[in-house]
matplotlib code that plots the C-alpha trace (Angstrom):
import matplotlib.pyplot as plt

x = [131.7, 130.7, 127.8, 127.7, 125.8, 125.6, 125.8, 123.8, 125.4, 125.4, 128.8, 129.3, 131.3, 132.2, 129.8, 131.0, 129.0, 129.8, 129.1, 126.3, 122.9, 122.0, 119.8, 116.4, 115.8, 112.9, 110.0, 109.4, 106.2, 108.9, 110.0, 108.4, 106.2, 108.2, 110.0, 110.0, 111.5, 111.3, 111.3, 108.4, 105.2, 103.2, 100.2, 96.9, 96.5, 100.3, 99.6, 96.7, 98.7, 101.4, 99.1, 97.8, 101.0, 102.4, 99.0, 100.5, 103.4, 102.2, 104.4, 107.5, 106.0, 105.6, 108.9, 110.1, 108.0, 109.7, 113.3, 111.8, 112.9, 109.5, 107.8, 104.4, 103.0, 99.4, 99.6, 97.5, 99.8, 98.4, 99.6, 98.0, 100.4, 104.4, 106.5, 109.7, 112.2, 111.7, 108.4, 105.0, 102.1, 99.8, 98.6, 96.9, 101.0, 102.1, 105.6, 108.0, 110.6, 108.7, 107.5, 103.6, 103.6, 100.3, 100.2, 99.0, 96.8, 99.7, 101.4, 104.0, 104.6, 103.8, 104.5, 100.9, 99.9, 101.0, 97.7, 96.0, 98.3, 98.6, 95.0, 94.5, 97.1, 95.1, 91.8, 93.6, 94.7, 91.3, 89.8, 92.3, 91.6, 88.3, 87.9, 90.8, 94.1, 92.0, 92.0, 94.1, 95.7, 95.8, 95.0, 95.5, 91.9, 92.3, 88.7, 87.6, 88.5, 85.1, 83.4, 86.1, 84.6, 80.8, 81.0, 83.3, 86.4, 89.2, 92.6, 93.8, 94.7, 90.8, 92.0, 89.6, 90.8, 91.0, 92.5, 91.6, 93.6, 91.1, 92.6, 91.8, 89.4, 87.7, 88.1, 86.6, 87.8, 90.0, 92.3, 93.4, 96.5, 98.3, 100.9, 100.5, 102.3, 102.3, 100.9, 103.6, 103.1, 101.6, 99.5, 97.7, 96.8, 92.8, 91.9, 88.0, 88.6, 90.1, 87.7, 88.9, 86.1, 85.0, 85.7, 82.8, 83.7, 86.2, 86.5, 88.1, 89.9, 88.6, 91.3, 90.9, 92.5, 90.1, 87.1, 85.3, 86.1, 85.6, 81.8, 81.3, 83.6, 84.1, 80.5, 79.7, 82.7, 82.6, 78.7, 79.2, 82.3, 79.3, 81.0, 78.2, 79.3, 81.2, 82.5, 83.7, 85.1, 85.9, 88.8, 88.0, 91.7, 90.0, 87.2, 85.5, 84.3, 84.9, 82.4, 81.0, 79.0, 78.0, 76.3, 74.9, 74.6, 70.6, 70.4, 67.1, 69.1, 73.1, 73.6, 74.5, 72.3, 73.2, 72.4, 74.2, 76.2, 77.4, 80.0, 78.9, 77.6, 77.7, 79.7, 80.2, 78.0, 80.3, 79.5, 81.9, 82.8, 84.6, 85.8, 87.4, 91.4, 91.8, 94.4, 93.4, 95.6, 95.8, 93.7, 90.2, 89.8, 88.5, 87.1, 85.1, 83.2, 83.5, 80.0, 80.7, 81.9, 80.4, 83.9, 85.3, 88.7, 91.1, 94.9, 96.3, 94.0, 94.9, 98.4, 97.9, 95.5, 99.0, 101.2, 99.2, 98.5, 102.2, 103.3, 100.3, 101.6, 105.1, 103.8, 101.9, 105.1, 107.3, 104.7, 104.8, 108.6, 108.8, 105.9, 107.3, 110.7, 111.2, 108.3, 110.1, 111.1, 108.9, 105.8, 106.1, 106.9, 103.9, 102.1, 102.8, 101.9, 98.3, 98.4, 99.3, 97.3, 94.1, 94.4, 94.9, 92.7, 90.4, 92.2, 95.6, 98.0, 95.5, 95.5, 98.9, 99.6, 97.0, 99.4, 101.8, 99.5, 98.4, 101.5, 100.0, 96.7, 99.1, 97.5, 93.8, 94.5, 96.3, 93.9, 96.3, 94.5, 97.4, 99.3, 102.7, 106.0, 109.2, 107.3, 108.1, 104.0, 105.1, 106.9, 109.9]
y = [113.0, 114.1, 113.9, 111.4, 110.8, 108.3, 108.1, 106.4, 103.5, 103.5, 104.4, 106.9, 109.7, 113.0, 116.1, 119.2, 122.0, 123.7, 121.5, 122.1, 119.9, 116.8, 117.3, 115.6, 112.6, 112.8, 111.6, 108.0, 108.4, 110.9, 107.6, 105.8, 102.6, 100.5, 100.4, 98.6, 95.3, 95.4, 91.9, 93.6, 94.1, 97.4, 96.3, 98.5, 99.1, 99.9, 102.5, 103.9, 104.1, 106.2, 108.5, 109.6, 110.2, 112.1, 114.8, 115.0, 116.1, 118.1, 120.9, 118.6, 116.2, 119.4, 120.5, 116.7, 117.0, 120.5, 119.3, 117.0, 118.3, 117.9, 119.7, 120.9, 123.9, 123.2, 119.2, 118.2, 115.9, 112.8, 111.6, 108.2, 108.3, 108.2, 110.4, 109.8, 111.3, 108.6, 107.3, 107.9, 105.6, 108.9, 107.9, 112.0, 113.1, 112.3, 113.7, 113.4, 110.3, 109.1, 105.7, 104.9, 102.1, 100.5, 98.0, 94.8, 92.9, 92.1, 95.3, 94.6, 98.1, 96.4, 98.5, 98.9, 95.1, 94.7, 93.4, 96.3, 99.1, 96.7, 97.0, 100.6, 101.2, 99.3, 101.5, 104.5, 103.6, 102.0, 105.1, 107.2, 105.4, 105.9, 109.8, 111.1, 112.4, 113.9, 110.6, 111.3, 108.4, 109.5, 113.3, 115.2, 116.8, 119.7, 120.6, 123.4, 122.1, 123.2, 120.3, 117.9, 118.9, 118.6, 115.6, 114.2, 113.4, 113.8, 113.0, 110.9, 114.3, 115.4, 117.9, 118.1, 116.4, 118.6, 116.5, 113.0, 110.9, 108.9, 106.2, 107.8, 110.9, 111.8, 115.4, 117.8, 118.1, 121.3, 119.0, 116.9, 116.3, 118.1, 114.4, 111.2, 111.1, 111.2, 114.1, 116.1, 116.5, 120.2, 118.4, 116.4, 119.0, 119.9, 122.4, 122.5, 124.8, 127.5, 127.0, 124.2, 122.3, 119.1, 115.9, 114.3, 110.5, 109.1, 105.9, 103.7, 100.0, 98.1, 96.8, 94.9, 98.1, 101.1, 98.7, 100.6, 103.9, 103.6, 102.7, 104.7, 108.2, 108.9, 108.1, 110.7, 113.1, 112.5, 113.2, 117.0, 117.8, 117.5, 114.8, 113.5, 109.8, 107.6, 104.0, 101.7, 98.5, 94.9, 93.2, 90.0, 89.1, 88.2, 87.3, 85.1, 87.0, 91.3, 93.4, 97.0, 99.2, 102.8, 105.7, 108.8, 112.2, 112.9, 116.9, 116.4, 116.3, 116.4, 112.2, 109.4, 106.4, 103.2, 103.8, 100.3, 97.2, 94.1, 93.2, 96.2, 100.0, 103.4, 106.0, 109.5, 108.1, 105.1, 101.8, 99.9, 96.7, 93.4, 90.3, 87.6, 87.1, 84.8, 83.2, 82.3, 84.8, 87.7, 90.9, 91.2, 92.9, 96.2, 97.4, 100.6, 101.1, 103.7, 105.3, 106.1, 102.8, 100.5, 99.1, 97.5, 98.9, 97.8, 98.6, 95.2, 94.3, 97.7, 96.8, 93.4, 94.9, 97.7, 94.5, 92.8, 95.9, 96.8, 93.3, 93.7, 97.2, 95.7, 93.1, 95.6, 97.7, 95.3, 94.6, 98.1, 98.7, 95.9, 97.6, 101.3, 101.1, 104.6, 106.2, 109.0, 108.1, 110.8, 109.6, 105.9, 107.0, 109.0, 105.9, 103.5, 106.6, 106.8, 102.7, 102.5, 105.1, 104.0, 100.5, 99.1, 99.7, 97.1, 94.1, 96.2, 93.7, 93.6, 97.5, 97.7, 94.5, 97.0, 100.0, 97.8, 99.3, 102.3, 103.8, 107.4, 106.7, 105.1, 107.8, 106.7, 103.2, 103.5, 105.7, 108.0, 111.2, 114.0, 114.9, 113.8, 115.7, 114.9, 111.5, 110.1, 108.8, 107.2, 104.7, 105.2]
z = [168.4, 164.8, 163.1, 160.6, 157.1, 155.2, 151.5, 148.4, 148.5, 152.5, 153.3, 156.9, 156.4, 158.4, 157.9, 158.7, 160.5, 156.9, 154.9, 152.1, 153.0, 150.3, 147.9, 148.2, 146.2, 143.6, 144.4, 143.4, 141.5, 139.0, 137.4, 135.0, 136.7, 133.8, 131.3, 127.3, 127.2, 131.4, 133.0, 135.5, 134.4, 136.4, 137.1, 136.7, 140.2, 141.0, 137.4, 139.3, 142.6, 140.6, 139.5, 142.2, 144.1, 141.0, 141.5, 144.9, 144.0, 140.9, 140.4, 140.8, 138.1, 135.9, 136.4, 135.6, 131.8, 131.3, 131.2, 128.0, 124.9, 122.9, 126.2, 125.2, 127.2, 125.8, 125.9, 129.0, 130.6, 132.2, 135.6, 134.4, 131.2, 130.7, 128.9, 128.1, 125.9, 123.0, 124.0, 125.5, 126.5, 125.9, 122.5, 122.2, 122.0, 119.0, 118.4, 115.5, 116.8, 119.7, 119.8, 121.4, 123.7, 125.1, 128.4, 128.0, 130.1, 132.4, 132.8, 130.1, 127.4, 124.3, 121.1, 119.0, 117.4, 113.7, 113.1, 114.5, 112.4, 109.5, 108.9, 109.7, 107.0, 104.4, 105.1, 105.0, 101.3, 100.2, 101.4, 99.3, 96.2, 95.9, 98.4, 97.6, 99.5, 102.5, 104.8, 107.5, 109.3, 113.5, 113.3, 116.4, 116.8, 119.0, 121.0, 123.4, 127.3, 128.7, 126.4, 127.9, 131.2, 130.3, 128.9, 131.9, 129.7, 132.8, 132.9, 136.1, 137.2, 137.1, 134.6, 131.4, 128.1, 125.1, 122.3, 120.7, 118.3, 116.5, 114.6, 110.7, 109.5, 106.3, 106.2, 103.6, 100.1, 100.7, 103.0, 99.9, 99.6, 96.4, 95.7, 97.4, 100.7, 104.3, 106.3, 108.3, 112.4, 111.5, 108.8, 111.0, 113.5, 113.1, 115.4, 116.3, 119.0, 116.7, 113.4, 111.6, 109.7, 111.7, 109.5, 107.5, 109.1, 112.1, 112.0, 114.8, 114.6, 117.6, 120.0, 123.0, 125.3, 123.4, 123.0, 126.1, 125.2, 121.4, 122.2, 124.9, 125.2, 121.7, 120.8, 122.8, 122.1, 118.3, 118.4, 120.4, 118.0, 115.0, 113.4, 111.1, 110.9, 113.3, 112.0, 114.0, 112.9, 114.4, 112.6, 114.4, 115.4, 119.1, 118.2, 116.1, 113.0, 111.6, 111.6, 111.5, 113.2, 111.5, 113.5, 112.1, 114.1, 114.1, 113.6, 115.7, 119.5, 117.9, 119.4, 117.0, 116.1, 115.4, 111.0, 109.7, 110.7, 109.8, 106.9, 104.4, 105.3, 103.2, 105.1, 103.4, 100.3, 99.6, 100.2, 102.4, 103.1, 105.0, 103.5, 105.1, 104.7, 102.0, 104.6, 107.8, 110.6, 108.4, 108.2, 106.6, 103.1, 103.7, 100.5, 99.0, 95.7, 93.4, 93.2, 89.4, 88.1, 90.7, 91.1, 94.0, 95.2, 98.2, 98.2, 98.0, 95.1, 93.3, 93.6, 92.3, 89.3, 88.7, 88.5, 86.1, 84.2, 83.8, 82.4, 79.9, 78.7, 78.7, 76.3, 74.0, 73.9, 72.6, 69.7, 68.7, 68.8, 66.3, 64.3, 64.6, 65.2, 64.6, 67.2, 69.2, 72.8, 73.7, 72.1, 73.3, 76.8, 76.6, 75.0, 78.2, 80.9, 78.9, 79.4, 82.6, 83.9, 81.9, 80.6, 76.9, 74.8, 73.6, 71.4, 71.5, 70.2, 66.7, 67.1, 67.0, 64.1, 62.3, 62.2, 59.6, 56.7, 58.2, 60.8, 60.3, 62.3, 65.7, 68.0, 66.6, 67.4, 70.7, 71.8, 73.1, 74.0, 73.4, 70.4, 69.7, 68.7, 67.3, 65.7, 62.6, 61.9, 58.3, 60.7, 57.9]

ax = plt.figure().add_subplot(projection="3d")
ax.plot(x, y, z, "-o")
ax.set_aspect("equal")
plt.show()
């Protein structure tokens, strides 16, 4: 009689004494413990299960993250994370098309909160307008592995973290941005352990599933990397009001101190601050002042002040095409850049009525700091 096997969908068939031997079957912990948009959630104790069955079967788990086409040969993969072709739940590996995906409290991968990004997008931009193009929103913050290991930062693998991806970063002023954009994959990449400057301020966005390790791992992380400030900030969408907490690294023993909390504090010499949403459900106002002019800026509010700015210099421009019809198109485009970058100057529609008897003195007036060409300044 013949040996028999049986195939994958349980079908018996001959097997020769020839024939070539099955391959084995990948080890179940390979797969992912769910998917996005799955019906079944993975609970944290069937995660933790996986993990420790993938370290068991390390090198074929390596070999399974090498066939990815992003593969990182310096990432420390974490048996306690997925990593997919298009996504990750790792939120340290940050790759150009890949999507971050969190679990929720029943197992379910969640994509990020809008609430959660919405507002870290809004202090990244208030924190632009008044420091400047160095904020950088999720840097990748590269450190040495032994500090991982002393301070007991392990993957589920027990192998020492050595990156950190805090939420945004105040870096020095030779990280400024040349034009406003968004920072490249390369641009983000600050490497403590090879001499890049540590930043002057991290701050982190509260969320139910980092609350834990924002106050307890990074405080200590942030502190040995000789970060000098370390904000924190609750935007109260769980609980019942926002709220701040500040800590300064003492250069007595190197640890952080609690320095300020509340609804206002003054990180990197700026004073900071929460408001409540105006409507109930939506994310606090986080605003900064400008240390020079004692003004208050936030990104939604400058966008408002731009709108209301623009219609006002589209006003005052079509009083002074009827007053100097014949101003060169390169002098009045010049005219609204000054006015939209710096404001009308005071009582500009009399300013302007006043140039009928005297056209020649338009760039007193306007107070339009440059000199003109190609203008016509008898207005004839």
């Amino acid at each position: 009689m013949s040996d028999v096997a049986k195939t994958a969908t349980g079908e018996a068939q001959p097997q020769g004494a020839h024939a070539a031997p099955q391959e084995a079957l990948p080890h179940w912990s390979l797969a992912p413990s769910t998917w996005p948009g799955a019906d079944t959630p993975a609970s944290y104790p069937a995660r933790a299960w996986r993990a420790r069955a993938r370290v068991q079967v390390w090198p074929a788990w390596q070999a399974c993250l090498q066939t990815l086409s992003h593969y990182d040969p310096d990432h420390v993969y974490d048996p306690g994370h997925e990593y997919e072709e298009d996504w990750t739940t790792d939120p340290t590996y940050r790759r150009d098309g890949m999507r971050l995906y969190r679990f929720d409290r029943e197992g379910f991968l969640m994509p990020p909160g809008s609430f959660h990004s919405r507002f870290i997008d809004l202090v990244l931009q208030t924190l632009c307008l008044v420091l400047g193009r160095r904020v950088c929103r999720e840097p990748d913050l590269h450190f040495p592995s032994r500090l991982g290991q002393d301070l007991g930062l392990l993957t589920q693998g027990s192998e020492p973290c050595r990156r950190v991806v805090p939420d945004l970063a105040v870096m020095p002023s030779s990280w400024t941005l040349a034009e406003a954009r968004e920072r490249t994959v390369d641009e983000r990449i600050i490497r403590m352990d090879g001499g890049d400057p540590a930043p002057e301020l991290v701050v982190e966005v509260v969320s139910r599933s980092t609350e834990a390790k924002d106050f307890e791992d990074n405080l200590s992380l942030y502190a040995a990397l000789g970060i000098p400030e370390y904000l924190l900030v609750e935007t109260g969408e769980f609980k019942t009001d926002p709220s701040m907490w500040l800590f300064r690294r003492a250069d007595t023993d190197g640890t952080y101190h609690m320095a300020e909390s509340g609804l206002a504090v003054t990180a990197c010499n700026t004073p900071m601050r929460l408001r409540p949403a105006e409507v109930p459900g939506n994310v606090p106002v986080f605003q900064c002042q400008d240390p020079d002019t004692r003004q208050w800026h936030d990104h939604e509010g400058s966008i408002e002040r731009r709108g209301e700015r623009r219609g006002e210099v589209h006003t005052a421009l079509q009083v002074l095409d009827a007053v100097l019809p014949s101003l060169s198109p390169t002098d009045r485009a010049r005219i609204e850049a000054s006015w939209l970058e710096a404001g009308l100057p005071a009582a500009a529609v009399q300013r302007i009525l006043s140039l009928q008897g005297e056209p020649d003195r338009w760039r007193e007036l306007l107070a339009t700091p440059f000199a003109g060409s190609g203008t016509n300044e008898s207005g004839n």
